[in-house]
BALOBA-1460 file (C-alpha; in Angstrom, 3 decimals):
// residues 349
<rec num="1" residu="x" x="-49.508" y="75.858" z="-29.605"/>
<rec num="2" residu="x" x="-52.201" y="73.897" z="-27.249"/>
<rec num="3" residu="x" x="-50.711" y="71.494" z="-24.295"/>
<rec num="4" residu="x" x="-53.643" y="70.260" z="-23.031"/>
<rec num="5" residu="x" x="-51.559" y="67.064" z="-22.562"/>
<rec num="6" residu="x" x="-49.983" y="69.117" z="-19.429"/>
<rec num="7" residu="x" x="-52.906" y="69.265" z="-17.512"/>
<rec num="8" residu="x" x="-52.118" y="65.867" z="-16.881"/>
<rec num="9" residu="x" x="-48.724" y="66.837" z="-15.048"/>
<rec num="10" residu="x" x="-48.518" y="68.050" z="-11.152"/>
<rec num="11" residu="x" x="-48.799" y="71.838" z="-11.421"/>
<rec num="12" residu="x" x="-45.543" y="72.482" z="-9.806"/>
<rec num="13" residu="x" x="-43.861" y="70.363" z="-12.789"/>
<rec num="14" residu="x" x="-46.051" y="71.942" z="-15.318"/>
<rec num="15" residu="x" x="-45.636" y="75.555" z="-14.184"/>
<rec num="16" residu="x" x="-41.609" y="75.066" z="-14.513"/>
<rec num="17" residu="x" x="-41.723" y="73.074" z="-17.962"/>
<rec num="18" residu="x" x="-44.276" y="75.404" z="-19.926"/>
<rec num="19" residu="x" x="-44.483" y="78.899" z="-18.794"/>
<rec num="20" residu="x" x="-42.277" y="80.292" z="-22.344"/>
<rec num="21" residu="x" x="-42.591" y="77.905" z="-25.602"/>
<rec num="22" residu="x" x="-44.893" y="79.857" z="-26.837"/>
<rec num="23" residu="x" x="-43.583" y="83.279" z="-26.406"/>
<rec num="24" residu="x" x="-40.284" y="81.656" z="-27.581"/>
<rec num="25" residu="x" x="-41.749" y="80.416" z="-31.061"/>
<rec num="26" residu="x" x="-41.364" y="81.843" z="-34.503"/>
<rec num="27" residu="x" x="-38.291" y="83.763" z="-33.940"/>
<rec num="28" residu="x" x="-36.374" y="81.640" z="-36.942"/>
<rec num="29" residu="x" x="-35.803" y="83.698" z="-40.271"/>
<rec num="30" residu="x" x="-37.351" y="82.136" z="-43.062"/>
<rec num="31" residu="x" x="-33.984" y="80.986" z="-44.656"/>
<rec num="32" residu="x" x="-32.865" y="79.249" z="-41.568"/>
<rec num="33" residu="x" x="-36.585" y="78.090" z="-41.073"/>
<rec num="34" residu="x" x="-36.893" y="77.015" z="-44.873"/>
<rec num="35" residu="x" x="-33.495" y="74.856" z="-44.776"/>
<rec num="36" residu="x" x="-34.650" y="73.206" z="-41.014"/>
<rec num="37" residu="x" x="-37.834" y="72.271" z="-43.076"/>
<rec num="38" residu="x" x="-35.394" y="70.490" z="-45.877"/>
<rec num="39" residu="x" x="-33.232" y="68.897" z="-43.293"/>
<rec num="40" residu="x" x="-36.449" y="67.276" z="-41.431"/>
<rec num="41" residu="x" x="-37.558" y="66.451" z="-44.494"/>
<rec num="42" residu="x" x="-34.977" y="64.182" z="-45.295"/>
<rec num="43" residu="x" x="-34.569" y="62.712" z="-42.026"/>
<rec num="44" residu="x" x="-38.161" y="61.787" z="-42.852"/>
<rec num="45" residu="x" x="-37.461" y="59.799" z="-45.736"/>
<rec num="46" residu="x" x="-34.159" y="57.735" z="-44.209"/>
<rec num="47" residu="x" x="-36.552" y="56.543" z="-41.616"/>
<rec num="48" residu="x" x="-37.106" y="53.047" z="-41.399"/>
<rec num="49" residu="x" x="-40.449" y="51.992" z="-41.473"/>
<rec num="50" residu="x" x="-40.071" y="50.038" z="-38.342"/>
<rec num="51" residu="x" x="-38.927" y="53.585" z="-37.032"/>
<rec num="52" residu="x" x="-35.851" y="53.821" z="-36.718"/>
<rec num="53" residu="x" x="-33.069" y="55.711" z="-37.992"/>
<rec num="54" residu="x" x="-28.980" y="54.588" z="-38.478"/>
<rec num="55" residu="x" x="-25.292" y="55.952" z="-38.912"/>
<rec num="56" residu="x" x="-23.559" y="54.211" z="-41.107"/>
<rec num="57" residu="x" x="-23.028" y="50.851" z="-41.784"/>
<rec num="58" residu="x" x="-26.310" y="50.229" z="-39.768"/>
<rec num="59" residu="x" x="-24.699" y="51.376" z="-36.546"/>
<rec num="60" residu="x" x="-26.169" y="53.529" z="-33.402"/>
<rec num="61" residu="x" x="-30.483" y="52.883" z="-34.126"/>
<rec num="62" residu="x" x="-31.316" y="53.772" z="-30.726"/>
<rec num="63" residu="x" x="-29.218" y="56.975" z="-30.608"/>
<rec num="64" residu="x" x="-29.979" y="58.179" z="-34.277"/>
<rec num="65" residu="x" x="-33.822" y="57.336" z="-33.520"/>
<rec num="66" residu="x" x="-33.321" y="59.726" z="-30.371"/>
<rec num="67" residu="x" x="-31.581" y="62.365" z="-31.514"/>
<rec num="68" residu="x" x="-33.464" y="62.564" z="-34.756"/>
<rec num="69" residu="x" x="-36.813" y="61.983" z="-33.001"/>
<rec num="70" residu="x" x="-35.844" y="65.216" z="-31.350"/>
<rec num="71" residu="x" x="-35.055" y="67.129" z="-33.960"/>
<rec num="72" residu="x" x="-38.631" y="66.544" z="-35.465"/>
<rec num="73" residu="x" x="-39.892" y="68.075" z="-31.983"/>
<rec num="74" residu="x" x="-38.007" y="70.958" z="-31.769"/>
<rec num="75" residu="x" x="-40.083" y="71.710" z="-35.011"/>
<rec num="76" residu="x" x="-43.661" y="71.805" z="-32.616"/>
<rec num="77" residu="x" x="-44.938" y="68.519" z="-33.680"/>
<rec num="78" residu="x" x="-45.931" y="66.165" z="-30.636"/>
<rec num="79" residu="x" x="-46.611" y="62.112" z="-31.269"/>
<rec num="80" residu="x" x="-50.276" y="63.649" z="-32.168"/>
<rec num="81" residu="x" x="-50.540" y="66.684" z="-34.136"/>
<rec num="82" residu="x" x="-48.132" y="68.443" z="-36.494"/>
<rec num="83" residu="x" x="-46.238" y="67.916" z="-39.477"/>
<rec num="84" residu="x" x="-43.943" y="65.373" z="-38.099"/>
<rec num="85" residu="x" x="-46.460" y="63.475" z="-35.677"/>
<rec num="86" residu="x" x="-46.362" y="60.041" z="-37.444"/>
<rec num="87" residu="x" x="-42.401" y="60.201" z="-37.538"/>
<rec num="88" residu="x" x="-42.304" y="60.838" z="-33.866"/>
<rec num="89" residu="x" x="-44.841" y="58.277" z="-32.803"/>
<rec num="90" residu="x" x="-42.501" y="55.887" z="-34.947"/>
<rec num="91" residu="x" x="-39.769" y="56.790" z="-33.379"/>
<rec num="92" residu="x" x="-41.611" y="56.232" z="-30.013"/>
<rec num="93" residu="x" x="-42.742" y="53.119" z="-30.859"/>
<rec num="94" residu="x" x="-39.625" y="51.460" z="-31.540"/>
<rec num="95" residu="x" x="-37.523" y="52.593" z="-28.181"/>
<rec num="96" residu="x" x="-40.884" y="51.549" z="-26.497"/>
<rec num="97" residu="x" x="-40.483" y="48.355" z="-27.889"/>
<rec num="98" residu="x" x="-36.834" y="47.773" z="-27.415"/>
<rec num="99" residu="x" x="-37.729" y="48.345" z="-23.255"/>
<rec num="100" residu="x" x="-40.663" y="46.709" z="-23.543"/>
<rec num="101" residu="x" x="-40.854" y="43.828" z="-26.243"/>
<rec num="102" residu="x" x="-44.626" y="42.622" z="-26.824"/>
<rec num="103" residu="x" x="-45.462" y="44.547" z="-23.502"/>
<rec num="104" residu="x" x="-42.713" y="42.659" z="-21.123"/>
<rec num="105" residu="x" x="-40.468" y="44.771" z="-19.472"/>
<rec num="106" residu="x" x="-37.043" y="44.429" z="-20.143"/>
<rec num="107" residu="x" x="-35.508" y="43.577" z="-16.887"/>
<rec num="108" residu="x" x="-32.730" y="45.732" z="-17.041"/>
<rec num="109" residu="x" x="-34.155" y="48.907" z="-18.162"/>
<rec num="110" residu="x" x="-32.069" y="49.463" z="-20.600"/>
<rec num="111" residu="x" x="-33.356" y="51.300" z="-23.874"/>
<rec num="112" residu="x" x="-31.367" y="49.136" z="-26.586"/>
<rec num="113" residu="x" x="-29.516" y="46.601" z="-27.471"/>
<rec num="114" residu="x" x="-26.492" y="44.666" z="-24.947"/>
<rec num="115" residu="x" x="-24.771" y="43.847" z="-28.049"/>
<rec num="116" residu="x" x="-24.052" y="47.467" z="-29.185"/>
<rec num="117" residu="x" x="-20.690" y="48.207" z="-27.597"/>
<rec num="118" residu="x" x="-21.642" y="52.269" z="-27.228"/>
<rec num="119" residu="x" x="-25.034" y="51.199" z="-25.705"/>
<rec num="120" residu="x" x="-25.091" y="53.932" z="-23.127"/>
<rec num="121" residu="x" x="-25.250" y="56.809" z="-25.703"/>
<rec num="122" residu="x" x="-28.385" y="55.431" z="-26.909"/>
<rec num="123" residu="x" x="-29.752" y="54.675" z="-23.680"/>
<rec num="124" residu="x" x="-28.861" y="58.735" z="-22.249"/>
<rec num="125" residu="x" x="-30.516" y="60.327" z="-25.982"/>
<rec num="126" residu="x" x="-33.727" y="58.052" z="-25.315"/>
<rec num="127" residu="x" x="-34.084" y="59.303" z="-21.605"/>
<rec num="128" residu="x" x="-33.929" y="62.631" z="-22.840"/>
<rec num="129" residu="x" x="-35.930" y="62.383" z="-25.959"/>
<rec num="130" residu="x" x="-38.993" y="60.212" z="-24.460"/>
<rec num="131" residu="x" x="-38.714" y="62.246" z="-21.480"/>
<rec num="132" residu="x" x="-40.065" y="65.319" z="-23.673"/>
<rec num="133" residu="x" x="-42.408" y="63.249" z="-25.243"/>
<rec num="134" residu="x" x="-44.048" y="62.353" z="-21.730"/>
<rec num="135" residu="x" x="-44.673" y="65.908" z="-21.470"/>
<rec num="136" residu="x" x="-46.615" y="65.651" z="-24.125"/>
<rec num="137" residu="x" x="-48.582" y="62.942" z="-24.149"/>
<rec num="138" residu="x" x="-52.221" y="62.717" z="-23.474"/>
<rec num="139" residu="x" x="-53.035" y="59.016" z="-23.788"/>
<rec num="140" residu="x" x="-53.010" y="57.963" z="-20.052"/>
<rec num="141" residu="x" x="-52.084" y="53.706" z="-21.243"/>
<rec num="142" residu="x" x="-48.943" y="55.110" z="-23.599"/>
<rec num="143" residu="x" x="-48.064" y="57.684" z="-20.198"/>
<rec num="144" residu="x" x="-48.242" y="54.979" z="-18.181"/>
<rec num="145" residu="x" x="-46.128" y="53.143" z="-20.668"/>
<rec num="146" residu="x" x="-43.353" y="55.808" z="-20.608"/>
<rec num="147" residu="x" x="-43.847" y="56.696" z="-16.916"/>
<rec num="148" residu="x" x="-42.176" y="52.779" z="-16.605"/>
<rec num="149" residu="x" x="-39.876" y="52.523" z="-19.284"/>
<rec num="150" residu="x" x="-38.569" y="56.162" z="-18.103"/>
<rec num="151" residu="x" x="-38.633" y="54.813" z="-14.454"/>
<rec num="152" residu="x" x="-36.668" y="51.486" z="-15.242"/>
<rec num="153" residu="x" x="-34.021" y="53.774" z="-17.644"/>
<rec num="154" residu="x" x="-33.125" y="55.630" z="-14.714"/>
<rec num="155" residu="x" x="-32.453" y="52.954" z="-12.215"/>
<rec num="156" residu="x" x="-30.238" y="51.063" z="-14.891"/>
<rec num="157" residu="x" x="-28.378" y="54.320" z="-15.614"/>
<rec num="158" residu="x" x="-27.925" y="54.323" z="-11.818"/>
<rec num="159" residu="x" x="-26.585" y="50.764" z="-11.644"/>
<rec num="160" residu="x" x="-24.491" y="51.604" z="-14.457"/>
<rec num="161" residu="x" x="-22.294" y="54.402" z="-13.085"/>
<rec num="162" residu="x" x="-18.708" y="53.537" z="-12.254"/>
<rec num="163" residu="x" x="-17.165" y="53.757" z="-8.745"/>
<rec num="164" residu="x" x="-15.650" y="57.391" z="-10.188"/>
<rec num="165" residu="x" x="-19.176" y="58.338" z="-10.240"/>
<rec num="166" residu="x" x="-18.745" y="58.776" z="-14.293"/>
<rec num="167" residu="x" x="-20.165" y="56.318" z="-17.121"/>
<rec num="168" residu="x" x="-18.580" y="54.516" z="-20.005"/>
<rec num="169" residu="x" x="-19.688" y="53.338" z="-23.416"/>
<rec num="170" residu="x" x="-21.338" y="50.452" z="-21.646"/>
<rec num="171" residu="x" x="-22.415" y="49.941" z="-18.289"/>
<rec num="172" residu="x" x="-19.997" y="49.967" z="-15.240"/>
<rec num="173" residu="x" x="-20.118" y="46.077" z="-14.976"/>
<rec num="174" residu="x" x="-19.916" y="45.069" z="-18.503"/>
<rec num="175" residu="x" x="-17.204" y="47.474" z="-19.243"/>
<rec num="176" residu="x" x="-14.785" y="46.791" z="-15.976"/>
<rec num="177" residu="x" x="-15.650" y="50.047" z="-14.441"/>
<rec num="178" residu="x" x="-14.655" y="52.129" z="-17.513"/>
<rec num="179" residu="x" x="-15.736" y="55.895" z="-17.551"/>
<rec num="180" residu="x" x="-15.659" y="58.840" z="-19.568"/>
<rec num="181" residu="x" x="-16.761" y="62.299" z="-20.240"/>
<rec num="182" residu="x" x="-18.813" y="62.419" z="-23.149"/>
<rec num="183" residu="x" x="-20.902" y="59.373" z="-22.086"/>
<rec num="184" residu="x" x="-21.326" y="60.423" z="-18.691"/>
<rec num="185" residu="x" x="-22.734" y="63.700" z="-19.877"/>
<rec num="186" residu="x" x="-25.119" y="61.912" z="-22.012"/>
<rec num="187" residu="x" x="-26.614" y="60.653" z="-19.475"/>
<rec num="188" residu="x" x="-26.608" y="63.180" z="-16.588"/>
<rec num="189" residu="x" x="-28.369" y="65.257" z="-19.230"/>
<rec num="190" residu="x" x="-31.170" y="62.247" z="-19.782"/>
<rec num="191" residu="x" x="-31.176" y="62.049" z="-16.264"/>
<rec num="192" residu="x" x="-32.124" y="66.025" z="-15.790"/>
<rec num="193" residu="x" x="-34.333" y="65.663" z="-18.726"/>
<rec num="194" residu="x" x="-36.113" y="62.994" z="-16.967"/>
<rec num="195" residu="x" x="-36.381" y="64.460" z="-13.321"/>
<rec num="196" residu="x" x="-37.801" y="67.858" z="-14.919"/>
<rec num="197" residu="x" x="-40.730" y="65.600" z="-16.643"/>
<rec num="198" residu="x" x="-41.655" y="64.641" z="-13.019"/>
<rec num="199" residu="x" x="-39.575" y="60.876" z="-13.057"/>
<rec num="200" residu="x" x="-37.960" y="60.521" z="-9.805"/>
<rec num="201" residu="x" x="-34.247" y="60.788" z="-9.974"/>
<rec num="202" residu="x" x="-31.777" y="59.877" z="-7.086"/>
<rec num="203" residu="x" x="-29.869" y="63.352" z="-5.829"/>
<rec num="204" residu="x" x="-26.498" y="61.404" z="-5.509"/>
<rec num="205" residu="x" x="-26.564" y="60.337" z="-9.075"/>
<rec num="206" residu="x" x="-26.262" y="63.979" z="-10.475"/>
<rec num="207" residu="x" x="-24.430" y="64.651" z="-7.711"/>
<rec num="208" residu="x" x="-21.592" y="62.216" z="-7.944"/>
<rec num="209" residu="x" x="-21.614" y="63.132" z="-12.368"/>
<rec num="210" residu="x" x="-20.620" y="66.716" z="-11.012"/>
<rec num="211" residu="x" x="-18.376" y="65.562" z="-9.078"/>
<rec num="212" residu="x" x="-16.545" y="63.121" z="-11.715"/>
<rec num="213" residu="x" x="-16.779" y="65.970" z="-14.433"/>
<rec num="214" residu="x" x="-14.636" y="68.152" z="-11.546"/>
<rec num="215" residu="x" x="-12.125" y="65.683" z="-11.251"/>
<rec num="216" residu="x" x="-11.322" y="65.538" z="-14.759"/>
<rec num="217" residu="x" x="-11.057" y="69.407" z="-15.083"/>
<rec num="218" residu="x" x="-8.169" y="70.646" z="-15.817"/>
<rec num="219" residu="x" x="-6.750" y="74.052" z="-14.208"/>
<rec num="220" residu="x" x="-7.313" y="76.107" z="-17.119"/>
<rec num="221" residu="x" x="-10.985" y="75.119" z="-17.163"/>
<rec num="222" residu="x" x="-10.826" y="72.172" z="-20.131"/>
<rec num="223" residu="x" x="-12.575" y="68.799" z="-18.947"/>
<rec num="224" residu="x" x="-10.447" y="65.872" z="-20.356"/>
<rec num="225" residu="x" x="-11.271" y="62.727" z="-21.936"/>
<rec num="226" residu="x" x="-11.539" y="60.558" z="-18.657"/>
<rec num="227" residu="x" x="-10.832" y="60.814" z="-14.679"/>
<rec num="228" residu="x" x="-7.332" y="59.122" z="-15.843"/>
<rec num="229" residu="x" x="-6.328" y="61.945" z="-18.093"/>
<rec num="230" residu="x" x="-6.150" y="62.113" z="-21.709"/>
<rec num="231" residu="x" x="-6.142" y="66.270" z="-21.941"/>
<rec num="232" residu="x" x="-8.356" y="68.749" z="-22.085"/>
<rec num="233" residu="x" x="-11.456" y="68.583" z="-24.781"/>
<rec num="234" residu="x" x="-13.597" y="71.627" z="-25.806"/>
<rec num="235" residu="x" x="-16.309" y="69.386" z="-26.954"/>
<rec num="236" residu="x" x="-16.409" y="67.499" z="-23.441"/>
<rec num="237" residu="x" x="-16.234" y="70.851" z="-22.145"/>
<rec num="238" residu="x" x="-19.471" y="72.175" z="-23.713"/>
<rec num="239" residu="x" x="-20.940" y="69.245" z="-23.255"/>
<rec num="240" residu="x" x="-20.442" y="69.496" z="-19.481"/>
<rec num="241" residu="x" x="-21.665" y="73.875" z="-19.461"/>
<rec num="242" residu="x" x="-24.709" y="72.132" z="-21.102"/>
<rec num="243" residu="x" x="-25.577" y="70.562" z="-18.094"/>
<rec num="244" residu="x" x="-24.581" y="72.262" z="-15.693"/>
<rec num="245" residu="x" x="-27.178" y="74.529" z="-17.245"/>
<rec num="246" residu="x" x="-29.598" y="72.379" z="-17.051"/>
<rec num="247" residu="x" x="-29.109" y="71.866" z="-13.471"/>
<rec num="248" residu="x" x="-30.002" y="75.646" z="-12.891"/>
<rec num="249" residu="x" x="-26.009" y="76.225" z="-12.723"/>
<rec num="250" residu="x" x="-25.211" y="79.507" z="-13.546"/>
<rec num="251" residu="x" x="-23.240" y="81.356" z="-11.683"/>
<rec num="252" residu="x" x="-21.240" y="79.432" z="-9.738"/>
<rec num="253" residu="x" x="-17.526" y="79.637" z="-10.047"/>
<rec num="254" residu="x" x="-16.971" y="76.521" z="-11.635"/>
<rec num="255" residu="x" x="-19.151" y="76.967" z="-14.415"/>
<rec num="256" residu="x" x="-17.745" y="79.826" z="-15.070"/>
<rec num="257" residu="x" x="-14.403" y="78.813" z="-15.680"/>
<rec num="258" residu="x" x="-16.180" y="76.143" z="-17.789"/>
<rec num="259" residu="x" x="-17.361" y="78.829" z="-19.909"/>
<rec num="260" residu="x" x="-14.634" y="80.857" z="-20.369"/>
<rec num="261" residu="x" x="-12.375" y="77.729" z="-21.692"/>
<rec num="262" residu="x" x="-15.415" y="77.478" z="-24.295"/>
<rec num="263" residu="x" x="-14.842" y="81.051" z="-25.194"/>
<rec num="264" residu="x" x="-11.583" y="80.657" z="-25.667"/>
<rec num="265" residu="x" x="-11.671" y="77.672" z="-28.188"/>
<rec num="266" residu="x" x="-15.425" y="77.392" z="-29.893"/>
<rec num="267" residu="x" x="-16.134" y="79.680" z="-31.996"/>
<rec num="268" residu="x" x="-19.518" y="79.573" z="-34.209"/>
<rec num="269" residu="x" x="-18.100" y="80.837" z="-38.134"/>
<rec num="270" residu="x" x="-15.345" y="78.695" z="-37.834"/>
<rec num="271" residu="x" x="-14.054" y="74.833" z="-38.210"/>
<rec num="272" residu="x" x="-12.599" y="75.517" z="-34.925"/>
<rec num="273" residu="x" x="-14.164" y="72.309" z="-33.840"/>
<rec num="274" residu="x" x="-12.659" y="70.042" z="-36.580"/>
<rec num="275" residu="x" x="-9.162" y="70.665" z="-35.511"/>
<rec num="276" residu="x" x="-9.849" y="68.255" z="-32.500"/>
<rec num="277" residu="x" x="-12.894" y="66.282" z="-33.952"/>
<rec num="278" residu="x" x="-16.177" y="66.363" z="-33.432"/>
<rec num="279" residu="x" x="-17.393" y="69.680" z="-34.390"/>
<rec num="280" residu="x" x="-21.285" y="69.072" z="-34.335"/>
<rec num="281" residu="x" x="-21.280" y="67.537" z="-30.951"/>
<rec num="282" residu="x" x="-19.141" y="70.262" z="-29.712"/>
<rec num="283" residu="x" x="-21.921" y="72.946" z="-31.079"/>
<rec num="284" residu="x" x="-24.995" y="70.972" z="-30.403"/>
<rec num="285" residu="x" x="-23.633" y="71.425" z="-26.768"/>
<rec num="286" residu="x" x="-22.220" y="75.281" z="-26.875"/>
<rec num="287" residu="x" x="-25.602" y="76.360" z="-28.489"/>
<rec num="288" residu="x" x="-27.441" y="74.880" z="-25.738"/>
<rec num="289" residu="x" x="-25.320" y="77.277" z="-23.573"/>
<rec num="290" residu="x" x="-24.966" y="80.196" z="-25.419"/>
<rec num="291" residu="x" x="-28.714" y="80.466" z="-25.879"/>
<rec num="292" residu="x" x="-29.143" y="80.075" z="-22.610"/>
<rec num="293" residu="x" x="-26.467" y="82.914" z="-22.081"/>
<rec num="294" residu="x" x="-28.680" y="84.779" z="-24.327"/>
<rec num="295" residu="x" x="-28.111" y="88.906" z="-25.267"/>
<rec num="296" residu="x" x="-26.094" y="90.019" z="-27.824"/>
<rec num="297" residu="x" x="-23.582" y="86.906" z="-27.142"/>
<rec num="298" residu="x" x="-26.243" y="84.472" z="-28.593"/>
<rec num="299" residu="x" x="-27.172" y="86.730" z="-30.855"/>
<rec num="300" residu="x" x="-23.831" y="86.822" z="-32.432"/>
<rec num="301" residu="x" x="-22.748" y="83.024" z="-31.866"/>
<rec num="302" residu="x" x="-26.602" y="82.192" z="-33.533"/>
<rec num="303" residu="x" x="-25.737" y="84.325" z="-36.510"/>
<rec num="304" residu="x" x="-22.067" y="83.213" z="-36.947"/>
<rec num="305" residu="x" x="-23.225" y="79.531" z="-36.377"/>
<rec num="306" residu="x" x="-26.304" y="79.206" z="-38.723"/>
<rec num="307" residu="x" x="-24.348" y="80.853" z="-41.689"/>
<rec num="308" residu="x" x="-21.527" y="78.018" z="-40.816"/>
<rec num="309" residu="x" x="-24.047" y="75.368" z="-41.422"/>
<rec num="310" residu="x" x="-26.708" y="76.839" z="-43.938"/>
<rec num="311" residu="x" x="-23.442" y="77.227" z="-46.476"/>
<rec num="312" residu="x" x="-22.711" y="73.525" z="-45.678"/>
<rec num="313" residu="x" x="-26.469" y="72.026" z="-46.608"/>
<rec num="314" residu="x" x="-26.427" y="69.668" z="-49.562"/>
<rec num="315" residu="x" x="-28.951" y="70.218" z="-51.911"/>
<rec num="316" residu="x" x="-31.250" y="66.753" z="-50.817"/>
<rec num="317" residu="x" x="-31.700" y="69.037" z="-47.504"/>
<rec num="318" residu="x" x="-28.867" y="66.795" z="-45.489"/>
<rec num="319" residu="x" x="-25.864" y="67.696" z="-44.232"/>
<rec num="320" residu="x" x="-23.275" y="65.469" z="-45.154"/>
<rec num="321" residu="x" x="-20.588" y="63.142" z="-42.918"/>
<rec num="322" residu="x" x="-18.585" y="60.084" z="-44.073"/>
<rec num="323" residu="x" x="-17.590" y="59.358" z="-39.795"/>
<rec num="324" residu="x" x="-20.777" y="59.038" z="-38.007"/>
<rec num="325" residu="x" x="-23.467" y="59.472" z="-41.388"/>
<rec num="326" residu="x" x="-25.654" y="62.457" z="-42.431"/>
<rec num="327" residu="x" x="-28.645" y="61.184" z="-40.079"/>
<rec num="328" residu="x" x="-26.237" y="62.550" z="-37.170"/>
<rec num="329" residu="x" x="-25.231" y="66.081" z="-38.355"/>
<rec num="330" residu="x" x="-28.600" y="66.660" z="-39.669"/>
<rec num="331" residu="x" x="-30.533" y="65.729" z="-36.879"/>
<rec num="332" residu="x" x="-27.538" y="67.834" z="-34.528"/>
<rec num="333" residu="x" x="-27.829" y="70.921" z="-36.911"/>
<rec num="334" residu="x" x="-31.408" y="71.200" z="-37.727"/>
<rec num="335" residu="x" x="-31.816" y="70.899" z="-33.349"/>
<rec num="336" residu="x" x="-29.012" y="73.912" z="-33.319"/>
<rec num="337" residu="x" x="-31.066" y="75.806" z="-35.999"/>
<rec num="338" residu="x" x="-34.300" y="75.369" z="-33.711"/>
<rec num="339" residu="x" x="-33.320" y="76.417" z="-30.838"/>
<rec num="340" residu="x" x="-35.242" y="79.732" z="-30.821"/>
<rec num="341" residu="x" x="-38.334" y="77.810" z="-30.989"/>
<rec num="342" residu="x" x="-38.279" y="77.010" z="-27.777"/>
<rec num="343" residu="x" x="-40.618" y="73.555" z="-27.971"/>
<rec num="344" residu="x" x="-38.782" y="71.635" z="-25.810"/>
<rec num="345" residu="x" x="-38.106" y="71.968" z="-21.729"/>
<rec num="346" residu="x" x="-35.082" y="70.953" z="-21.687"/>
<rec num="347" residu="x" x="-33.842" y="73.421" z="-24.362"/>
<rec num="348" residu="x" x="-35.302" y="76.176" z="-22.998"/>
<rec num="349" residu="x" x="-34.143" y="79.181" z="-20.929"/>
């Protein structure tokens, strides 16, 4: 696959982003790769012509639009070639327009809406999905475009952090300084997504996430619901390997003991996950590290987890979920299933 939008990029940034897509691509067996295709294609027809995909009851736009806007990536499409190219440029087009209406920047630099009370999970999926976009991108006005809006998102995610150093559903100040793990994870992986596409990121903000997700670590290795308690969550706990991944955290002791509570209560053939909710965010998150873990331990957990969701595809292509909708798991499992493509940075190994 060509990037000659990269040569647009500083070479240091470039050299680190897109040095193994392409070795990475094609690995997918055509059953897994024929039942991605089916899932995209649905997500192609529940989009919105003004761009956007929902959950139900018309809830979460801006973090449906990003997640499945990210999905259709991981396939090799780019806002200008491929398959998928007019969905994603959609998709673009309408967070673009939420952060900057008719061209006016939103003052806040927040990518969505005050009046959803989860706004912060849209606003972290957008960071990360536009940020892989920008990589792409070879129109210097619509770079420019997303150098700002990408700019502005991180200084609001900034002002947004709580005094624990964690975030919330909404911002620190409209939510009385709530925080909690699954949001705050959201975000520190937008914000890593963002800082690898070259947008500058304040240290201390990663730095002070770390530190919030190691205060609400428990001693056997489980990260809990919130700084205040609530018990240990394996989905939180992925979530939080993910990126610690991301931030080139391997080996060090406490991601390790991350790890080995994930070993002891994911598993990739099972509905492990559904005892304690949430089984596709849990997954979307453990994939992330077990392919990164690579060997025969991703080899195995790839396996055991595609045959988990291939037998669970309905026959429109979507996978089906009365909580959040079918937009969610399919846009979380077809993602899962891609992984071996390798398309996007912050996927990769």
């Amino acid at each position: 696959m060509h990037r000659r939008g990269v040569v647009l990029m500083l070479v240091v940034v470039v050299s680190s982003w897109y040095a193994a897509p392409a070795a990475q691509a094609g690995r997918i067996d055509p059953k897994t790769k024929a039942a991605v295709a089916r899932g995209l294609d649905w997500l192609v027809r529940e989009q919105r012509r003004q761009g956007y995909w929902e959950a139900n009851q018309t809830q979460y736009r801006v973090a449906m639009t990003a997640l499945a806007g990210n999905a259709l990536l991981c396939e090799g499409s780019t806002t200008l070639r491929g398959k998928y190219s007019k969905n994603i440029r959609l998709a673009v087009d309408y967070l673009l327009e939420l952060a900057e209406p008719q061209g006016v920047a939103n003052p806040s630099g927040l990518i969505g809406y005050k009046n959803d009370y989860h706004y912060m999970y849209g606003h972290g999926f957008s960071m990360l999905f536009l940020s892989q976009v920008f990589g792409e991108e070879e129109d210097p006005e619509r770079r420019d475009q997303l150098r700002r809006v990408l700019t502005r998102a991180v200084t609001f995610c900034g002002q947004a952090q709580t005094t624990a150093g964690g975030w919330g559903y909404v911002s620190a100040k409209d939510g009385g300084d709530f925080d909690e793990g699954s949001t705050c994870i959201t975000q520190v992986q937008g914000l890593r997504a963002c800082r690898n596409a070259g947008i500058p990121v304040p240290k201390e903000l990663i730095d002070r996430a770390v530190e919030y997700i190691k205060k609400c670590t428990t001693p056997e290795g489980g990260v809990q619901y919130s700084i205040k308690g609530g018990g240990a969550r394996p989905p939180i706990t992925a979530a939080a390997v993910a990126c610690l991944f991301n931030s080139g955290e391997f080996d060090n002791d406490f991601a390790k003991k991350l790890l080995g509570y994930c070993r002891q209560n994911l598993s990739a053939g099972g509905d492990d996950g559904r005892t304690f909710g949430h089984w596709h965010y849990s997954h979307y998150y453990y994939a992330q590290v077990m392919y990164r873990v690579g060997g025969d331990e991703w080899k195995n957990y790839s396996r055991g987890v595609s045959q988990n969701i291939l037998r669970k595809q309905s026959a429109d292509g979507s996978w089906k979920d009365s909580q959040i909708g079918s937009v969610y798991t399919t846009a979380i499992n077809a993602t899962i299933l891609q992984l071996e493509n390798g398309f996007l940075p912050i996927y990769q190994r």
